[in-house]
Phi, psi and omega in degrees: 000113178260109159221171200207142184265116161320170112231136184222134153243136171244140191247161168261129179247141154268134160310174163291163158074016172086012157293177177234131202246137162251147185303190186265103187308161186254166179242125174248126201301257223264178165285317171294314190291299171347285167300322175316298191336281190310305151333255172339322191263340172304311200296334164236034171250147160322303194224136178226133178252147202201111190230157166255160167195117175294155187221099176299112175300322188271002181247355188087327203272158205241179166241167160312135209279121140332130157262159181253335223203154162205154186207121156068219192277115191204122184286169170311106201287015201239019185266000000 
């Protein structure tokens, strides 16, 4: 069993009729760089997200997503 922890940030844009649209997610080394990300990216974004997510490499399998970081408009991580 092989794992390994993601980090990832996703930014938000608004749609038309005023949805919130999320971006092409970022990849991130660490947790600080993740969160640093997630910051910085607040100032031209709606919404920002900063998440950790353990990942079995050899089963495929993803685990739930951490948020580590939320910044402004952000959907429901429980939807």
């Amino acid at each position: 069993m092989t794992q390994q922890v993601i980090f990832s940030v996703i930014a938000f844009s608004t749609g038309k009729r005023g949805r919130i649209i999320g971006r092409t997610p970022v990849q991130a080394r660490d947790e600080g760089h993740a969160r640093r990300t997630a910051e910085r990216l607040s100032a031209r974004h709606v919404g920002v997200i900063a998440t950790a997510c353990v990942v079995d490499i050899e089963a495929e399998s993803w685990g739930e997503p951490v948020v580590l970081a939320s910044y402004g408009q952000v959907p429901d991580m429980e939807a």
